[in-house]
C-alpha positions as CSV (number, residue, x, y, z in Angstrom):
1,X,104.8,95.3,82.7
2,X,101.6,94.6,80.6
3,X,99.2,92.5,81.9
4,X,100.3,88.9,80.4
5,X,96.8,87.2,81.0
6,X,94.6,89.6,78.6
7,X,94.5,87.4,75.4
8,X,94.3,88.8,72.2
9,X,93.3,86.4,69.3
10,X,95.9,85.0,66.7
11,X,99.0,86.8,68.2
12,X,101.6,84.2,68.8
13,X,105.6,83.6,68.4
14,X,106.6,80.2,67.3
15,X,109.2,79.1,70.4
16,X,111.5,76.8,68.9
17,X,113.5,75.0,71.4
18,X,116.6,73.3,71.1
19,X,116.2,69.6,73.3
20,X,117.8,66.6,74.0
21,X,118.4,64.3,76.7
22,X,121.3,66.6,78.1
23,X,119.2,69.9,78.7
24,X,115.7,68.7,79.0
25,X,115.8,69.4,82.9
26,X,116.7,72.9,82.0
27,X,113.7,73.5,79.6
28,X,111.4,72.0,82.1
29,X,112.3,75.2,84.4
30,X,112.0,77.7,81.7
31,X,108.5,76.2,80.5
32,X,107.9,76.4,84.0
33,X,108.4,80.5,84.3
34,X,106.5,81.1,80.9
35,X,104.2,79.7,82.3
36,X,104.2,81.2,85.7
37,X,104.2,84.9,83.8
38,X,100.9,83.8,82.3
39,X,102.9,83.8,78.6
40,X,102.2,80.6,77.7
41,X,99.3,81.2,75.6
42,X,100.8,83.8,73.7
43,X,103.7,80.8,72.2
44,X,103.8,77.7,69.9
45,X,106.2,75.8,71.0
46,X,108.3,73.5,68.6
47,X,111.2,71.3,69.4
48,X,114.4,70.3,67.5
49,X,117.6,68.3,67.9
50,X,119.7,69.0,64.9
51,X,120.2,70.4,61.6
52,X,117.9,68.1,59.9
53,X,115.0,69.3,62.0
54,X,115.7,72.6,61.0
55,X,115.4,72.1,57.6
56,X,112.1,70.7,58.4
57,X,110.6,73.4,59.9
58,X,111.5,76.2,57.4
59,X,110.0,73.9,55.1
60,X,106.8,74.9,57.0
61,X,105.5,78.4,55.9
62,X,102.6,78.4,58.7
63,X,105.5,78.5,60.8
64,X,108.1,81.0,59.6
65,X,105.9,83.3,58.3
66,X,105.0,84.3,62.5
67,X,107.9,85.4,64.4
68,X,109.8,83.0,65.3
69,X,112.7,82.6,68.9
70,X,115.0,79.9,68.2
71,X,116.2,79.0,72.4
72,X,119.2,77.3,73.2
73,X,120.1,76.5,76.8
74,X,123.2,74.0,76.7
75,X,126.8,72.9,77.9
76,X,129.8,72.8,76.7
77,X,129.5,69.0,75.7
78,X,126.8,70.2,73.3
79,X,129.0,72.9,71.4
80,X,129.6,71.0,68.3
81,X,125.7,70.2,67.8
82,X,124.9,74.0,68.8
83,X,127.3,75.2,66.5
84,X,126.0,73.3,63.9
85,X,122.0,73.8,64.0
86,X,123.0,77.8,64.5
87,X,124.4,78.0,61.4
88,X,121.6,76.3,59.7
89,X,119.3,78.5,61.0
90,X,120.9,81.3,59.8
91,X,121.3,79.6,56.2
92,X,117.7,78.7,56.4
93,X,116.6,81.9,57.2
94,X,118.6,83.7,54.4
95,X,117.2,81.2,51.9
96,X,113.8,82.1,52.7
97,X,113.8,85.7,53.3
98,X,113.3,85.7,56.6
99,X,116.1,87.4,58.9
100,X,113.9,89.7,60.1
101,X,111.3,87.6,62.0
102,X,113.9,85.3,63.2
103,X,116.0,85.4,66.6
104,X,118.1,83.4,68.4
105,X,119.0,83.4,71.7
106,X,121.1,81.1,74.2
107,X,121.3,80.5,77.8
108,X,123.2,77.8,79.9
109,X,126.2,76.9,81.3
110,X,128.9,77.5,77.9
111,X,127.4,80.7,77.3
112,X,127.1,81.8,80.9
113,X,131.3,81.2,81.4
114,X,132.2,82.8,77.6
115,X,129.5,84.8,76.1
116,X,132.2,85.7,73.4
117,X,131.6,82.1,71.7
118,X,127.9,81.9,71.6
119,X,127.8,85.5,69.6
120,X,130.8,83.8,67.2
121,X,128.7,81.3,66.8
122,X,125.8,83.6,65.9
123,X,123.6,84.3,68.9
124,X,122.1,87.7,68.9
125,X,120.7,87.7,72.2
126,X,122.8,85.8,75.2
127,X,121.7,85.2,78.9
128,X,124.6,85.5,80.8
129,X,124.4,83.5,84.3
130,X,121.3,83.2,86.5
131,X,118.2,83.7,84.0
132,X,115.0,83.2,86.3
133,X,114.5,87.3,86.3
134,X,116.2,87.9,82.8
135,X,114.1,85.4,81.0
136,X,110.8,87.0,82.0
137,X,111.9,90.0,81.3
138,X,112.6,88.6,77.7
139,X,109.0,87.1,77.9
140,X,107.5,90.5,78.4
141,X,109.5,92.2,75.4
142,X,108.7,90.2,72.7
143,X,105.1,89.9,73.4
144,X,105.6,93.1,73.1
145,X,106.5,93.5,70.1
146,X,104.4,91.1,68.2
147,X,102.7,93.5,66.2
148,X,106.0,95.3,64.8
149,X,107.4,95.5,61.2
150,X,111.1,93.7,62.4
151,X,110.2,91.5,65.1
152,X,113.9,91.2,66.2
153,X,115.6,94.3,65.6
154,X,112.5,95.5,67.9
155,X,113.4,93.2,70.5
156,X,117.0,93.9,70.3
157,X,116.2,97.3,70.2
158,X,115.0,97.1,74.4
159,X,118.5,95.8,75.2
160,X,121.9,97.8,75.9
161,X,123.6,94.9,75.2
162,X,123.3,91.4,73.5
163,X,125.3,89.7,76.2
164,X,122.4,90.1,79.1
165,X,124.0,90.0,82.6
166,X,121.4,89.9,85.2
167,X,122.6,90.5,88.8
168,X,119.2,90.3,90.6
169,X,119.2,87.5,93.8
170,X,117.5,84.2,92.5
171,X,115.8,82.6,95.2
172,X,115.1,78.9,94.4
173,X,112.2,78.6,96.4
174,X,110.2,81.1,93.7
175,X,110.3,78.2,91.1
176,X,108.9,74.8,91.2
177,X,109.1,72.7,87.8
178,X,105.7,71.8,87.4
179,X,103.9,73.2,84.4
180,X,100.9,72.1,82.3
181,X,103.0,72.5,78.5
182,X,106.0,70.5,79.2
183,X,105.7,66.6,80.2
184,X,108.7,66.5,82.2
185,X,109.1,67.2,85.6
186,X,112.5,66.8,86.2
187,X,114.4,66.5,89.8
188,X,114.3,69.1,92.1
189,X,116.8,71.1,92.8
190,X,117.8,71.9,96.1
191,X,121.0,73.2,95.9
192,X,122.8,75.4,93.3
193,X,126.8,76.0,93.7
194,X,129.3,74.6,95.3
195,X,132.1,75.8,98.2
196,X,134.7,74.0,96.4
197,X,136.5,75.5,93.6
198,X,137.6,72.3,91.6
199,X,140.3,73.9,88.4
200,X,138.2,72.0,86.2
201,X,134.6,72.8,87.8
202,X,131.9,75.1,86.3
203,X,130.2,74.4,89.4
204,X,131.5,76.9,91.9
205,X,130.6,80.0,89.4
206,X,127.6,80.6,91.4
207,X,127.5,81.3,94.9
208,X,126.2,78.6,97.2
209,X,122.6,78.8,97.8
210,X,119.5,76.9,99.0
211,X,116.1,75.7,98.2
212,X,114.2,75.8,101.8
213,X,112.7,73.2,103.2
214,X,108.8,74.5,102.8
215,X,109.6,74.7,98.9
216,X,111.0,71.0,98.8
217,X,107.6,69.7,100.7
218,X,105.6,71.5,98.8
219,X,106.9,69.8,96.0
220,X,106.7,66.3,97.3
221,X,103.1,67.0,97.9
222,X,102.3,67.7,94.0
223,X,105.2,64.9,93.0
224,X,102.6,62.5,95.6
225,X,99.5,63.7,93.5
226,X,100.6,63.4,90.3
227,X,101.2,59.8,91.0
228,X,104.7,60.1,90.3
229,X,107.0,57.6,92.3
230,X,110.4,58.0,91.1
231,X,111.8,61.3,93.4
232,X,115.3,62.5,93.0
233,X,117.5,65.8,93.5
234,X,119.6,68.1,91.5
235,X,122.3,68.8,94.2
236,X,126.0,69.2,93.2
237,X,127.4,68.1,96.5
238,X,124.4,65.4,98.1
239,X,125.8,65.9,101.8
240,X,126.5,69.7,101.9
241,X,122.8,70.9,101.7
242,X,121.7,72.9,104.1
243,X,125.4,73.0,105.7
244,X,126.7,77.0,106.7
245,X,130.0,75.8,106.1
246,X,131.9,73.0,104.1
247,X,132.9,70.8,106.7
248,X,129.7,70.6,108.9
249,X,126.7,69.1,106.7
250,X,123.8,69.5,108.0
251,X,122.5,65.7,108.5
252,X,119.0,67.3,110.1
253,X,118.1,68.8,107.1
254,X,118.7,65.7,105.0
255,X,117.1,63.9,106.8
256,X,114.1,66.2,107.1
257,X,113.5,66.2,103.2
258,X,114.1,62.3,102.9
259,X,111.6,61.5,106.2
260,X,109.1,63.5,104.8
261,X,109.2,62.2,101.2
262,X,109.1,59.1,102.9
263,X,106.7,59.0,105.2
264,X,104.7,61.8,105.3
265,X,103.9,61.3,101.3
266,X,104.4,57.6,100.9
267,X,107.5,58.3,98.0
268,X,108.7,54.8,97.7
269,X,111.3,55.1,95.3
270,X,114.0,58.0,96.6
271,X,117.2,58.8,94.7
272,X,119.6,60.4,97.0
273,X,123.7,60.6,96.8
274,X,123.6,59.3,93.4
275,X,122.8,61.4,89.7
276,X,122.0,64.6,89.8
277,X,123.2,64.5,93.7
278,X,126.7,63.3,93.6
279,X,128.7,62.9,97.0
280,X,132.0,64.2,97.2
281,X,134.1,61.4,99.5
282,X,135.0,63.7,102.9
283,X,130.8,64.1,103.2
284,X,130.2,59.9,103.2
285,X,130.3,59.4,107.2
286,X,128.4,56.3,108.9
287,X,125.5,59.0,109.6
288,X,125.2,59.7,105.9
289,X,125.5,56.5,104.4
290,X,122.7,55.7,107.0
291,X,120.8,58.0,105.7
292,X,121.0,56.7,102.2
293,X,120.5,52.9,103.6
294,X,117.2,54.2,105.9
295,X,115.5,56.1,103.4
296,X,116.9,55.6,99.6
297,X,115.8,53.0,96.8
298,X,119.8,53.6,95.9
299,X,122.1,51.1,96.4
300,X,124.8,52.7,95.0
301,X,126.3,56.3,95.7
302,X,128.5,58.2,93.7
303,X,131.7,59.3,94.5
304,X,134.3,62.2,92.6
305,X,137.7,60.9,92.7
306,X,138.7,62.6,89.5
307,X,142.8,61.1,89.6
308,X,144.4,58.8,91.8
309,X,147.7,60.9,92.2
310,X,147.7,62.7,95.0
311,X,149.5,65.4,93.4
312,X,147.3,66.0,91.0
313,X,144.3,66.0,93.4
314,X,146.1,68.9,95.2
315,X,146.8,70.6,91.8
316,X,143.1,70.7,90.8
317,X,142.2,71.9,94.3
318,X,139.6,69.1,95.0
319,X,140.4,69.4,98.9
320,X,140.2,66.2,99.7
321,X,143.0,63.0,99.7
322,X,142.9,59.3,97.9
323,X,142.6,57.9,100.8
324,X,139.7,60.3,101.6
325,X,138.1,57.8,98.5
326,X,139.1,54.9,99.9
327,X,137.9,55.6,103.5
328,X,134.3,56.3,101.8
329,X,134.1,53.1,100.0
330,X,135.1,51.1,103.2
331,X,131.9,53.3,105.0
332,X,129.6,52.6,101.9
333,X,130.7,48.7,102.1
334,X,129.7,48.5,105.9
335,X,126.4,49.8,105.0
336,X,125.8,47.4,102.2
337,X,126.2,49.9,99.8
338,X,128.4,50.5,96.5
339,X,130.3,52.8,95.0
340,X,130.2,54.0,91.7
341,X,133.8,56.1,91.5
342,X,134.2,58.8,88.6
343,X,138.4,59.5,87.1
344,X,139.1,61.5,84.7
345,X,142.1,61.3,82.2
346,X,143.6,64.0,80.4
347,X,143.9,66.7,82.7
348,X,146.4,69.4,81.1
349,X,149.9,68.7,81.7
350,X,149.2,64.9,83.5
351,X,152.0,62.6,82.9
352,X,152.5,59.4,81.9
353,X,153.6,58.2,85.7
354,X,149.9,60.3,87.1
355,X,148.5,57.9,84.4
356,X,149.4,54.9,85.8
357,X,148.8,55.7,89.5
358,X,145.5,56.3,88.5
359,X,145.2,53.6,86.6
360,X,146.8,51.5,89.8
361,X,144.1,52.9,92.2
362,X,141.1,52.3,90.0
363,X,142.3,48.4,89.9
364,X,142.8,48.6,93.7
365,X,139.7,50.1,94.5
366,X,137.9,47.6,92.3
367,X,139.6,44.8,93.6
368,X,139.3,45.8,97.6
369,X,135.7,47.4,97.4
370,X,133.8,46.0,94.4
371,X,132.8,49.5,93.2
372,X,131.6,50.8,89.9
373,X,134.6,53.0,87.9
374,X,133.1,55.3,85.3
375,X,136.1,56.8,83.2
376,X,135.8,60.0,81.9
377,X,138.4,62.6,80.2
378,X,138.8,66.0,80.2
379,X,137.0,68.6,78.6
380,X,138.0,72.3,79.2
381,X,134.9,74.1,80.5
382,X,134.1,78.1,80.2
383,X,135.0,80.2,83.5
384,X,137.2,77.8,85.2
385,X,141.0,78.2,85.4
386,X,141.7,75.0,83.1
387,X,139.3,76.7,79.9
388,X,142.5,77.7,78.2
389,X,144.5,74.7,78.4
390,X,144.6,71.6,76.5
391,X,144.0,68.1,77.5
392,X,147.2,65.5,77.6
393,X,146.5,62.1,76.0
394,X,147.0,59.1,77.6
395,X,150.2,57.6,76.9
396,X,150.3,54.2,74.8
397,X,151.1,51.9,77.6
398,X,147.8,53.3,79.8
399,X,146.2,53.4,77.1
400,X,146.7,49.6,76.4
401,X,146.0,49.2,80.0
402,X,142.7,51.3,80.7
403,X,141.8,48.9,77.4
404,X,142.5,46.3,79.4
405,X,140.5,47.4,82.3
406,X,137.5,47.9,80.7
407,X,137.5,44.7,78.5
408,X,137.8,43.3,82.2
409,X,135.2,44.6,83.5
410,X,136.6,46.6,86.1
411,X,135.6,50.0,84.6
412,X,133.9,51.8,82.1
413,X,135.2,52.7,78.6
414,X,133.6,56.1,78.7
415,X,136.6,57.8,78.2
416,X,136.6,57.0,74.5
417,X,133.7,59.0,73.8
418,X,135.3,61.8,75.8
419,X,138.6,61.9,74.0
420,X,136.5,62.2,70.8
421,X,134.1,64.9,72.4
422,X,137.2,66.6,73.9
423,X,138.7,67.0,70.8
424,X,135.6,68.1,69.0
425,X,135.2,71.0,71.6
426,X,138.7,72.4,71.8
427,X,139.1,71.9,67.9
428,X,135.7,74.7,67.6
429,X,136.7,76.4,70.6
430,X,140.2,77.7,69.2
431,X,138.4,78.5,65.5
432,X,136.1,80.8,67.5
433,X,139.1,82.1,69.6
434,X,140.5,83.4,66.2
């Protein structure tokens, strides 16, 4: 590997980065390694959100006239939009002449579960899972070859492959998301997998793993100089960290992080059980909520429910009951805390009658607890047994009554956006199955 931190004068790739509110946590973690690598200096960075931007910045020749990376790092929620700005990249660089010096590449959840799509959709270099040791790797290449005639048939050149599978460990503790190029610093996180394996979860893909607790005080310690006072974690399950096994958390090691951001560094406003760090309902217990009430700015935790037919709970292998939901909204009302409950509609093959149960416990839960129902629906996501199947719409009488609900007040109306996403995604998804 060449030594990164020799500068040479006037030898940069333009970095063109693909953000928005859904993946800016991501970039702040990539921004993070270049930097790290001591890469930074040799790339411009540029940011886009759509096709429109695009057009923008092959309009600018100080740009596409040096090699250019085009990055993506997104979910399947973003498909449409990736789709989209993809192909006017490719048209853009046609126009202009400029295939040679232009590549894009794509990392992230979608492209992590089905590869396939992203090179349908015109990715010629895709980073397939865990990219903390790939992406430096990348790094070193294409500084590299800066100097060459065909910038990206160079780089593609040092790869077997243009699907990228990297099966080197990732420890977490090797990357903290503080950087000097990026403004963000986005929550920590602590905990990456899950030991559930939900049917419609991308979550559980990647083995469970921790960040230790030396890495997480170390970061409090810069979060506490920088002035920042808004501290919250990217956990998938909030009460499983630390824990060897699913059904003994480890309420020490909670503790331990939220005590020290606490008091040792004076944090005053600590997000816990709540986004990025979701509870599942068997893991809210007096101790935890007591945790949450003790330490947290929170008042409110969230809770996956996901249906409220029992049957369909088994089906998508959640592992828990509805009355597992219920008994964690009684807990959280004890401790003067609410909860914010997440269903989802439109699970393949859900029938009219697992509608309306739902539908009758998200009423019932409302009415007995107070709590917060966000309604969501189904969208088919990469690597998980549902990817293949379609959603099931919600039959006209719950549909008249979830409209009901939500002019009530009593949940959300999320689920209308869904249905349109939803239908977006599967409708791109079986053109690049073709």
């Amino acid at each position: 590997m060449p030594d990164l931190s020799v500068k040479k004068e006037k030898e940069t790739i333009n970095l063109i980065i693909f953000e928005n509110a859904v993946n800016r946590f991501s970039i702040a973690y990539l921004l993070f390694i270049l930097e790290k690598n001591n890469a930074a200096w040799y790339f411009k960075l540029h940011y886009f959100k759509n096709a429109a931007d695009i057009r923008v910045i092959f309009d600018n020749a100080d740009i596409i006239s040096r090699p250019c990376v085009f990055m993506f790092s997104f979910m399947s929620s973003l498909l449409c939009e990736v789709a989209d700005t993809a192909a006017e990249i490719k048209k853009q660089a046609a126009a202009k002449g400029v295939c040679d010096n232009i590549l894009l590449i794509a990392g992230g959840p979608h492209v992590s579960g089905d590869a396939e799509s992203g090179l349908k959709i015109g990715f010629e270099l895709i980073f397939k899972g865990e990219a903390e040791a790939s992406w430096p790797d990348f790094i070193t290449i294409a500084t590299q070859c800066l100097s060459t005639g065909n910038f990206k048939e160079t780089i593609l050149s040092n790869y077997s492959s243009f699907i990228v599978s990297d099966n080197r460990p990732v420890v977490l503790d090797d990357f903290l998301p503080f950087g000097d190029i990026y403004s963000l610093v986005p929550p920590l996180e602590i905990m990456r997998g899950c030991f559930f394996n939900c049917k419609f979860c991308q979550t559980a893909t990647c083995a469970v793993k921790y960040r230790s607790f030396s890495s997480i005080e170390k970061f409090c310690a810069e979060y506490r100089r920088r002035g920042y006072k808004r501290l919250c974690f990217i956990c998938p399950s909030a009460f499983h960290y630390g824990a060897e096994t699913p059904s003994r958390p480890n309420i020490a090691a909670i503790e331990a992080i939220l005590e020290t951001a606490s008091g040792k560094y004076g944090i005053k406003f600590i997000e816990y059980g709540i986004f990025p760090s979701e509870s599942r309902p068997e893991t809210i217990t007096d101790e935890t909520a007591a945790l949450i009430k003790k330490y947290c700015s929170n008042k409110r935790v969230s809770i996956g429910a996901q249906s409220g037919d029992p049957a369909r709970i088994l089906k998508l292998s959640r592992g828990h009951s509805l009355d597992t939901v219920y008994n964690a909204c009684e807990i959280l009302r004890r401790h003067h805390l609410a909860a914010v409950i997440d269903f989802i509609f439109g699970f393949p093959g859900e029938t009219e009658d697992e509608q309306m149960k739902t539908l009758a416990a998200i009423k019932d839960i409302h009415k007995k607890f107070g709590s917060r129902i966000q309604t969501h629906f189904f969208m088919p996501l990469p690597a998980t047994p549902l990817y293949y199947s379609q959603p099931s719409p919600i039959a006209p009488a719950a549909l008249a009554l979830l409209e009901k609900y939500c002019s009530g007040g009593i949940c959300t109306d999320w689920y209308k956006e869904g249905i349109g996403q939803s239908s977006r995604i599967c409708k791109i998804l079986e053109e690049l199955r073709k």
